[in-house]
C-alpha positions as CSV (number, residue, x, y, z in Angstrom):
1,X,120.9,102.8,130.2
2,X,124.5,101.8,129.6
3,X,127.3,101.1,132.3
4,X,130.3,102.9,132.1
5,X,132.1,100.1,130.4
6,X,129.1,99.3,127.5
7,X,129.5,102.8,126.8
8,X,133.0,103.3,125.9
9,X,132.1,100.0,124.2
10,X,129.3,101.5,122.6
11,X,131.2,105.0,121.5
12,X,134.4,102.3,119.7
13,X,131.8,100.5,117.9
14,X,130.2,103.3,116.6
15,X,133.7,104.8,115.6
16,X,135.0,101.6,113.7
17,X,131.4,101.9,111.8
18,X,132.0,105.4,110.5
19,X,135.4,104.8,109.6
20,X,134.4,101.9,107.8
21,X,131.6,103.9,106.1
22,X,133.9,106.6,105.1
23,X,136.7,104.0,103.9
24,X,134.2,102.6,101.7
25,X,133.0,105.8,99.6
26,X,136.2,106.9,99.3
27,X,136.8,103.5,97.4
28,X,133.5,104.3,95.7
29,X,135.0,108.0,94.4
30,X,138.1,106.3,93.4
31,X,136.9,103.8,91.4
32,X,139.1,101.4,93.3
33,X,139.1,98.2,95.3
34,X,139.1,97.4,98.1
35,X,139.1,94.7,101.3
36,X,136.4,95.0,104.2
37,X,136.3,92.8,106.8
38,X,132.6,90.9,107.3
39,X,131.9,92.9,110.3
40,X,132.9,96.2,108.4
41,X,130.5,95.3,105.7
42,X,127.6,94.5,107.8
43,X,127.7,98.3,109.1
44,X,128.1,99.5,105.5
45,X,125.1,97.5,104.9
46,X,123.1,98.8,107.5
47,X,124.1,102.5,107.1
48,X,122.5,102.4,103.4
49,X,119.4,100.5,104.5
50,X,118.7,102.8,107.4
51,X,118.5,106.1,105.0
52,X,116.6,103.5,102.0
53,X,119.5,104.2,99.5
54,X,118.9,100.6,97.9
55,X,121.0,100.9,95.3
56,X,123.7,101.3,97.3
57,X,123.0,98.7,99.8
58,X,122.9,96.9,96.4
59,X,126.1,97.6,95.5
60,X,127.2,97.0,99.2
61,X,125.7,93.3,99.6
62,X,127.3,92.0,96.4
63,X,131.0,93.2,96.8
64,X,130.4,91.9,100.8
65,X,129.3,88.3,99.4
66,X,132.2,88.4,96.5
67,X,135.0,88.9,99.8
68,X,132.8,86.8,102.3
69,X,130.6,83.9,100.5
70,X,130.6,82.1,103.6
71,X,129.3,84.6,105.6
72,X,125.9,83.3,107.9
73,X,125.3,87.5,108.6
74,X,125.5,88.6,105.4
75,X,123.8,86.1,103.5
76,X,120.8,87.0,106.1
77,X,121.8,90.6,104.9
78,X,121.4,89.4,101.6
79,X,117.8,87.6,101.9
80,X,117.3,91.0,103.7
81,X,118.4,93.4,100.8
82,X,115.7,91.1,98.0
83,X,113.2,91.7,100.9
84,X,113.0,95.2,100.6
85,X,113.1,94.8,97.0
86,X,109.9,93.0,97.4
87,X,111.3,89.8,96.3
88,X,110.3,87.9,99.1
89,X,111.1,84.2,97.0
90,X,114.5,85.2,96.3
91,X,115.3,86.1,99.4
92,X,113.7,82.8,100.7
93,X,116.0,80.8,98.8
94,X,119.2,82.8,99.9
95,X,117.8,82.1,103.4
96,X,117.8,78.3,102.8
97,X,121.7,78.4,102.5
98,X,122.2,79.9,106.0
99,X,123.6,77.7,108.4
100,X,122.6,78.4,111.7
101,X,124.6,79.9,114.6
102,X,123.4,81.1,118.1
103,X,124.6,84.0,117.6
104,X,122.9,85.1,114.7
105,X,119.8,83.2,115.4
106,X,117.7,86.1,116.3
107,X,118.7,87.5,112.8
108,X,117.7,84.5,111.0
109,X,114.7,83.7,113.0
110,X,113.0,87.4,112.1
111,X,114.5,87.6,108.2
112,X,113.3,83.8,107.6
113,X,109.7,84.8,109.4
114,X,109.7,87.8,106.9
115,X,110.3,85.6,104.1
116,X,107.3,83.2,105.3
117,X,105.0,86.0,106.1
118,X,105.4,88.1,102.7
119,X,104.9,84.5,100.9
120,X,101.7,84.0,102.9
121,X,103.2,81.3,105.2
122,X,101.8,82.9,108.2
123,X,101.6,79.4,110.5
124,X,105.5,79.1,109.4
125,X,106.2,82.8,109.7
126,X,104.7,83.0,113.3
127,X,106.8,79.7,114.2
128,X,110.5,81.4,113.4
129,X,109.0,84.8,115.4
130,X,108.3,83.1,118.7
131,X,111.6,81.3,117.9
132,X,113.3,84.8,117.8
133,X,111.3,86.1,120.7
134,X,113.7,85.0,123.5
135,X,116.9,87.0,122.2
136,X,115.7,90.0,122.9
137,X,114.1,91.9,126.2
138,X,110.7,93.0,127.0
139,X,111.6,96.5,125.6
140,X,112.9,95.7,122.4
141,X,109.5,93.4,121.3
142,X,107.7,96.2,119.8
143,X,108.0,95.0,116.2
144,X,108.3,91.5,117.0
145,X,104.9,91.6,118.8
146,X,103.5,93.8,115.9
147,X,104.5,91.1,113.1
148,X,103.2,88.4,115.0
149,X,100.2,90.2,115.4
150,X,99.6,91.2,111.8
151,X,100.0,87.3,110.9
152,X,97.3,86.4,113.3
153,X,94.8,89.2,112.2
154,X,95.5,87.9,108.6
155,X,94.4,84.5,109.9
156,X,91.9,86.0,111.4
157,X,92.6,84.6,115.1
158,X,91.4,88.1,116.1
159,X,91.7,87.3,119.7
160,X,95.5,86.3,119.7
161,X,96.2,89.7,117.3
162,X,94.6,91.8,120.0
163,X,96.5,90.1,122.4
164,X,100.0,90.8,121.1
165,X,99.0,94.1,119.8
166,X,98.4,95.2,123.2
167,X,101.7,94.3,124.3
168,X,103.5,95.7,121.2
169,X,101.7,98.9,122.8
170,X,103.7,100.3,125.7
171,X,106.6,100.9,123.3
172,X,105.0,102.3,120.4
173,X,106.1,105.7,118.9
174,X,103.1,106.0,117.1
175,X,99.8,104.5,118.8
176,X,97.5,105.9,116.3
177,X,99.1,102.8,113.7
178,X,98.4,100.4,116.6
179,X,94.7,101.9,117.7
180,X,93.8,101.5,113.4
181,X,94.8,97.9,113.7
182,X,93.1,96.6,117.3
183,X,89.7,99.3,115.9
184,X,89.8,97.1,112.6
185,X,90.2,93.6,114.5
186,X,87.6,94.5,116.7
187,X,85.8,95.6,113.6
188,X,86.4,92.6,111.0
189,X,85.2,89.9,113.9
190,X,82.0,91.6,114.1
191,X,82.5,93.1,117.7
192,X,81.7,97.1,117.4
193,X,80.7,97.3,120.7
194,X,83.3,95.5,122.5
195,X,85.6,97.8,120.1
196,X,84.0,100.9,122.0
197,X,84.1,99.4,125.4
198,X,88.0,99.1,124.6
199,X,88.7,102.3,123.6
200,X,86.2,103.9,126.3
201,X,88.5,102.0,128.8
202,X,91.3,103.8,127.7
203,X,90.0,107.2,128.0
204,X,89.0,105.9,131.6
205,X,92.5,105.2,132.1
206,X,93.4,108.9,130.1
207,X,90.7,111.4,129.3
208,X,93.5,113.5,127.2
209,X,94.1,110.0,125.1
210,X,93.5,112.4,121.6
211,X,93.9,109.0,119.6
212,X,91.6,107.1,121.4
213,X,88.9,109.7,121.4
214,X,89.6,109.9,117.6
215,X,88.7,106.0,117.6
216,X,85.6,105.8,119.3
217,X,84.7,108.9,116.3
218,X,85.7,106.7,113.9
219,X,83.9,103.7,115.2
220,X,80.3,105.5,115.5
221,X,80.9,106.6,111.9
222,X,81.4,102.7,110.4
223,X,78.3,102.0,112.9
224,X,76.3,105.0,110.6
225,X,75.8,106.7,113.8
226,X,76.8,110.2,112.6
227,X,75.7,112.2,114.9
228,X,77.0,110.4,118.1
229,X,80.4,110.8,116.3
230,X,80.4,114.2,116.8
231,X,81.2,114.7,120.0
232,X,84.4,112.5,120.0
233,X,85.9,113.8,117.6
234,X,85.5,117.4,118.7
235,X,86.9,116.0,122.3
236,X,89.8,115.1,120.0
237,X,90.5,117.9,118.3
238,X,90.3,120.1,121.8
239,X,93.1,118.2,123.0
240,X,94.9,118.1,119.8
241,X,93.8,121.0,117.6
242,X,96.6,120.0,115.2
243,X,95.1,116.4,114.1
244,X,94.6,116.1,110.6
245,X,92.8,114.0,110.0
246,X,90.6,114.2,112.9
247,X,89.8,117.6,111.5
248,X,88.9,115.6,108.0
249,X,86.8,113.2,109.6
250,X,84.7,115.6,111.8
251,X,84.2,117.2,108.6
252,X,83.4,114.6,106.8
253,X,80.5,114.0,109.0
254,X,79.0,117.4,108.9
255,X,79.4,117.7,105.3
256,X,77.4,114.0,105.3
257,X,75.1,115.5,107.2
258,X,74.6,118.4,104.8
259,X,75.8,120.8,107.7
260,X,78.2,122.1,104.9
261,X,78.8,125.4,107.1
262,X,79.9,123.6,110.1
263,X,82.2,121.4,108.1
264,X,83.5,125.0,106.6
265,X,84.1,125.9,110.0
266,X,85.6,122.9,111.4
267,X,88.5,122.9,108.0
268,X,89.1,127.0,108.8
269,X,89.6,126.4,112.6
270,X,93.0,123.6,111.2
271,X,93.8,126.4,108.5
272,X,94.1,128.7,111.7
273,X,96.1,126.0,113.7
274,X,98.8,126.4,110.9
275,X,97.5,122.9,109.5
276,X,96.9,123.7,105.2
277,X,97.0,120.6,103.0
278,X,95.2,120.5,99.1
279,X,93.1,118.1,100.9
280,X,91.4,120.5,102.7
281,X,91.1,123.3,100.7
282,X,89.4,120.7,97.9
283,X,86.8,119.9,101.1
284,X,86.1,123.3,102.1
285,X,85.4,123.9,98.0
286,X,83.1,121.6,97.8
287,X,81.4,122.5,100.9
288,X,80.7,126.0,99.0
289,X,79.8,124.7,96.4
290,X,77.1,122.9,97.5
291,X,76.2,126.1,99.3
292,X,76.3,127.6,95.9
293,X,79.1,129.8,96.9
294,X,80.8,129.3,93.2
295,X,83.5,132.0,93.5
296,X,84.8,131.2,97.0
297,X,84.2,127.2,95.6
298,X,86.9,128.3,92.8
299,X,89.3,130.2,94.9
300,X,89.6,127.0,97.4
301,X,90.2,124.3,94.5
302,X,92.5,126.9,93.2
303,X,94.5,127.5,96.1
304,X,94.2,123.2,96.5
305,X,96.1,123.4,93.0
306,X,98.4,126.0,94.1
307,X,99.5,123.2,97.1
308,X,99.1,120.2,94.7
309,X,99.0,120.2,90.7
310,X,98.5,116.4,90.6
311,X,95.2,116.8,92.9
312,X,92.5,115.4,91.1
313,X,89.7,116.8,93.1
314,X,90.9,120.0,92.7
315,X,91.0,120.4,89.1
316,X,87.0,118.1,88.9
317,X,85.8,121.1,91.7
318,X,86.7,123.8,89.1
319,X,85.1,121.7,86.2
320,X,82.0,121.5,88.6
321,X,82.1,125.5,89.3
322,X,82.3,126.3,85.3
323,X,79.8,123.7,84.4
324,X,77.5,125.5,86.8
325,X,78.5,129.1,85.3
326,X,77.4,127.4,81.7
327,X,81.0,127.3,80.4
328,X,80.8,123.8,79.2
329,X,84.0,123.5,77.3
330,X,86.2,125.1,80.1
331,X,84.4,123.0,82.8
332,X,85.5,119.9,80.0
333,X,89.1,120.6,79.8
334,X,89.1,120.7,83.9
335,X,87.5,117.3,83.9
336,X,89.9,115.5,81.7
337,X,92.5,116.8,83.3
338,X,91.2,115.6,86.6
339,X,90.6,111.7,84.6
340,X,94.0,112.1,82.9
341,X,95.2,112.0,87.0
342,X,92.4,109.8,88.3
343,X,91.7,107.5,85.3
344,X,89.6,105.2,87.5
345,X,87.2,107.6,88.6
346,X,84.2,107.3,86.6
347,X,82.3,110.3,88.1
348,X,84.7,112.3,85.5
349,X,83.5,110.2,82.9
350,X,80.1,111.0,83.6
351,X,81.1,115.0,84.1
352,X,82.5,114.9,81.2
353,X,79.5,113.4,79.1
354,X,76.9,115.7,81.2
355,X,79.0,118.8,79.4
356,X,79.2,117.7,76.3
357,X,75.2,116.7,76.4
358,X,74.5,120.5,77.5
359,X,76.6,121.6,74.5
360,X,74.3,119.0,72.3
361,X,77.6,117.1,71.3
362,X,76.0,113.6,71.4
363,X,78.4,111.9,69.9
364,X,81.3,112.5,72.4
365,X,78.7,112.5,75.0
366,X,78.2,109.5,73.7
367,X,82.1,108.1,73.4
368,X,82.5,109.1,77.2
369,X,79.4,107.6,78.2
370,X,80.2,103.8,76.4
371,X,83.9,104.0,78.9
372,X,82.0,104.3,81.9
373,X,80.1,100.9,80.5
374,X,83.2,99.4,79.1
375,X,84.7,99.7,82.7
376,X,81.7,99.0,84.9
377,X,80.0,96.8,82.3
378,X,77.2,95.4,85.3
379,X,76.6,99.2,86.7
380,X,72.7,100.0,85.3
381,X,73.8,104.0,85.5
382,X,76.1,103.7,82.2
383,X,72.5,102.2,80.1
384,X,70.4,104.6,82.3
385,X,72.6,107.4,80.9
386,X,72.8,106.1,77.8
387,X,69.3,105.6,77.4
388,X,68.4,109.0,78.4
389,X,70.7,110.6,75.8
390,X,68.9,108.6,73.2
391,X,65.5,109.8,74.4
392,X,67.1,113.5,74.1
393,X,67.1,112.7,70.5
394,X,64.2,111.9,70.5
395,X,65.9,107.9,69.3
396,X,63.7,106.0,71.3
397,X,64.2,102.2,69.8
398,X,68.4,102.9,70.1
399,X,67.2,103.7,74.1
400,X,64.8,100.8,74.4
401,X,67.5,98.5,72.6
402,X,70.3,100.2,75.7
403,X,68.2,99.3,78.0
404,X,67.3,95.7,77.7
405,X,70.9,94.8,76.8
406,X,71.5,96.6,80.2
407,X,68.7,94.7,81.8
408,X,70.8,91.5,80.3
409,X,73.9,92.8,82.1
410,X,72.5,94.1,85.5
411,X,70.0,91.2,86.3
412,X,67.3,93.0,85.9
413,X,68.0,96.5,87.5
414,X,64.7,98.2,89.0
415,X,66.0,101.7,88.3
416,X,66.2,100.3,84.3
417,X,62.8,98.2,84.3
418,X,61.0,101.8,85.3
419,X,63.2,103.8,82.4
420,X,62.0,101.0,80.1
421,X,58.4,101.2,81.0
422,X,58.2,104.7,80.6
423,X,60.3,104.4,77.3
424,X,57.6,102.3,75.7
425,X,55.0,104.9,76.7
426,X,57.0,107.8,75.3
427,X,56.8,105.4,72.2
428,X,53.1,104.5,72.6
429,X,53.6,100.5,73.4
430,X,51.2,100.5,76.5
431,X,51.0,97.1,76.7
432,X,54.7,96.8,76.7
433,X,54.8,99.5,78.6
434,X,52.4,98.3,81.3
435,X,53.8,94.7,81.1
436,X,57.8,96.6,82.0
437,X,55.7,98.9,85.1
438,X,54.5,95.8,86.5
439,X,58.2,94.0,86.5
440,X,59.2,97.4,87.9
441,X,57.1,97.3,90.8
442,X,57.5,94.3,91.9
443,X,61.2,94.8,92.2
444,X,60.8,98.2,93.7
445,X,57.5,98.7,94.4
446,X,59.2,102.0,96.7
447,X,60.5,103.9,93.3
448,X,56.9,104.7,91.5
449,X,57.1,108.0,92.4
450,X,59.9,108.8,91.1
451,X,58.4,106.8,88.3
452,X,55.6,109.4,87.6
453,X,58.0,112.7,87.9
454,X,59.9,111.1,84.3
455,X,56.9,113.4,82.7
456,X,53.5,113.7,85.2
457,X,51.6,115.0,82.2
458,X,52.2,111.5,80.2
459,X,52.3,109.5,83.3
460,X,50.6,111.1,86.6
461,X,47.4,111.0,84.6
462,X,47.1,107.7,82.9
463,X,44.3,105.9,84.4
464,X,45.8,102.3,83.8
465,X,49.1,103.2,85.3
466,X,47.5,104.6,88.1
467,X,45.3,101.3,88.7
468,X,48.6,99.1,88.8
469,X,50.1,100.8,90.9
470,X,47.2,101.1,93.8
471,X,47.2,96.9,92.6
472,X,50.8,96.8,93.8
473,X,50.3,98.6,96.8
474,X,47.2,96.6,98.1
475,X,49.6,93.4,97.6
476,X,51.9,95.6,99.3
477,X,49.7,96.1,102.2
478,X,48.5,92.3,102.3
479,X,52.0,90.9,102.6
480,X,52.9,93.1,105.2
481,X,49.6,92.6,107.2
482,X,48.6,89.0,107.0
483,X,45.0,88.4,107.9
């Protein structure tokens, strides 16, 4: 805390940088001109910074370096102001032109080392933050020991960024920032367990630590262990009921579980706890509707609009619920508009063509369907699709043809070897057909029942099929079991 005489310092300072504040936009309203003293600028500076008015901190730097060119402090205010206009060069260069003086070398040292870092100079960025590390005390490290941190995870010297992010950690405000980046250290070196042993250690040290309980949820989910993530998570929420997205994750499990119900319940508990976001209003819609609840379904992705008009998954939900209900062209106009918001999101694309395919519009079924392939050119579901719209047409060279230009482009995908096998039986090419089931096999010997369930009449009963198959399985059964 301050002494008696630091804080009567502390109060003049803080009067000299309002008055200087205040001078300065009252020069603004006039139009006029007007002289401010370095010192003066660097707190008219730092007041438009600190509320990320950059256009005015802008307008601030220049006029300070027109009166004060030689200025050390605000040429590092300078290099600062291209920083945070993400132009980490020209700030780099501005930097080169500061002459160095002890007491502005803290200053330098950390604007220089953000120059370095954002240019992916992390050896040279991490040399000008240890430099800066002796200016200040213990208390005041926090982002020092973060940055320095960050550069060593990006180097991936995952021992030395868990080191310093566990001393940035006694002064964080938020710890759940510095629990994501130790988990996904931990994590990225391969180390899961040792990631759980940490965190278990600190609810050892602090069985109400809601964040780290959160983490050890997490960590079980990356690990596939769904189920053992359950209980942390609802240990978290206990202690904080008013987590976000601790409630999104424990439903996220249930709902991959297909415990759509509990998921329900666990996204109605946060409604009650005053927590309502378009987020989870979307969830708890799609939970119903995979319960086949379609009317509660539509009143969630509603209300999700009501919260959000630019939610994607909101307005896709309703396209699912009136696709459902057989109103194709409503559930089409929902689905564009969620691609007009999420144009990267191919499942629209596909929505999209699925509709126009129950409303017999090949064509534009068609036109969707060649997007998905134009974006995801080595995905075999675009040729799959394709294919099969072809076949509805009963155009089974045009599917054939789909298929092994898709074969061409997806190195042979089993999933398309078994559509084109079954193709050249729709068509009556057995040998081709046989010849494409045998490819098939051997590439996913695991899929031929899927295989016989394209049409079991045709298929389930062809004698010659049936034989390659039991072939494929006794090869099956002979490389497993060696004599």
């Amino acid at each position: 805390m301050f002494d008696d005489e630091d804080f009567e310092d502390y109060l003049e300072e803080e009067k000299d940088r309002k008055a200087a504040i205040e001078r300065y936009e009252e020069m603004l309203k006039a139009h006029d001109s007007a002289y401010f003293d370095s010192e003066e600028f660097e707190y008219i500076i730092d007041h438009y910074t600190q509320h990320n008015e950059l256009k005015r901190s802008r307008q601030a730097v220049e006029l300070a370096m027109a009166q004060h060119p030689e200025s050390n402090m605000l040429k590092i205010k300078y290099a600062r102001q291209y920083l945070l206009e993400n132009d980490a060069q020209r700030a780099f260069e501005i930097m080169q032109h500061v002459v160095r003086d002890d007491e502005e070398d803290p200053d330098y040292f950390l604007t220089l080392g953000s120059c370095l870092a954002v240019l992916g100079k992390s050896k040279e960025a991490l040399q000008n933050y240890f430099s800066a590390l002796p200016y200040f005390d213990e208390d005041e490290k926090f982002d020092l020991y973060n940055a320095i941190a960050y550069e060593y995870q990006h180097m991936q010297q995952f021992d030395l960024a868990l080191e310093f992010y566990n001393k940035a950690l006694p002064f964080a405000e938020d710890r759940d920032t510095i629990y994501h980046e130790i988990r996904c250290c931990y994590l990225s070196a391969g180390r899961k367990e040792e990631a759980l042993f940490y965190f278990q250690g600190l609810i050892d040290k602090d069985p109400y630590n809601s964040k780290a309980w959160t983490n050890i949820g997490d960590i079980y989910r990356m690990m596939g262990q769904y189920e053992e993530s359950i209980d942390p998570y609802e240990y978290a929420l206990s202690i904080d009921p008013e987590d976000l997205w601790t409630n999104m994750h424990l439903a996220d499990i249930y709902y991959d579980l297909g415990r759509y119900k509990e998921a329900i319940d666990t996204l109605e508990e946060a409604l009650r706890n005053g927590i309502e976001t378009s987020m989870i209003h979307t969830t708890i819609g799609d939970c119903y509707y995979r319960l086949n609840d379609l009317q509660t379904a539509e009143e969630h992705f509603s209300k999700a609009l009501e919260i959000n008009p630019m939610i994607g998954s909101g307005y896709a939900g309703l396209g699912y619920v009136f696709s459902d209900r057989g109103n194709s062209k409503k559930a089409i106009k929902y689905f564009e508009k969620a691609l007009e918001l999420e144009p990267w999101e191919t499942d629209h694309l596909y929505s999209i063509a699925t509709d126009y395919m129950k409303l017999k519009e090949y064509d534009k079924a068609l036109e969707y369907l060649r997007k998905i392939q134009e974006q995801t050119p080595n995905d075999a579901d675009a040729y799959y699709y394709i294919a099969d719209l072809y076949g509805q047409q009963d155009k089974i060279d045009e599917a054939i043809n789909t298929i092994k230009f898709g074969l061409l482009q997806t190195d042979n995908d089993s999933s398309l070897l078994y559509l084109l096998a079954y193709a050249y039986f729709v068509k009556g090419c057995r040998s081709q057909g046989l010849e494409a089931l045998d490819q098939a096999l051997d590439a996913d010997f695991g899929a031929w029942p899927d295989f016989l369930e394209y049409d079991r009449e045709l298929l389930a009963n062809d004698n010659e099929i049936l034989e390659l198959i039991e072939q494929h399985k006794k090869n099956q059964e002979t490389n497993t079991n060696p004599a």
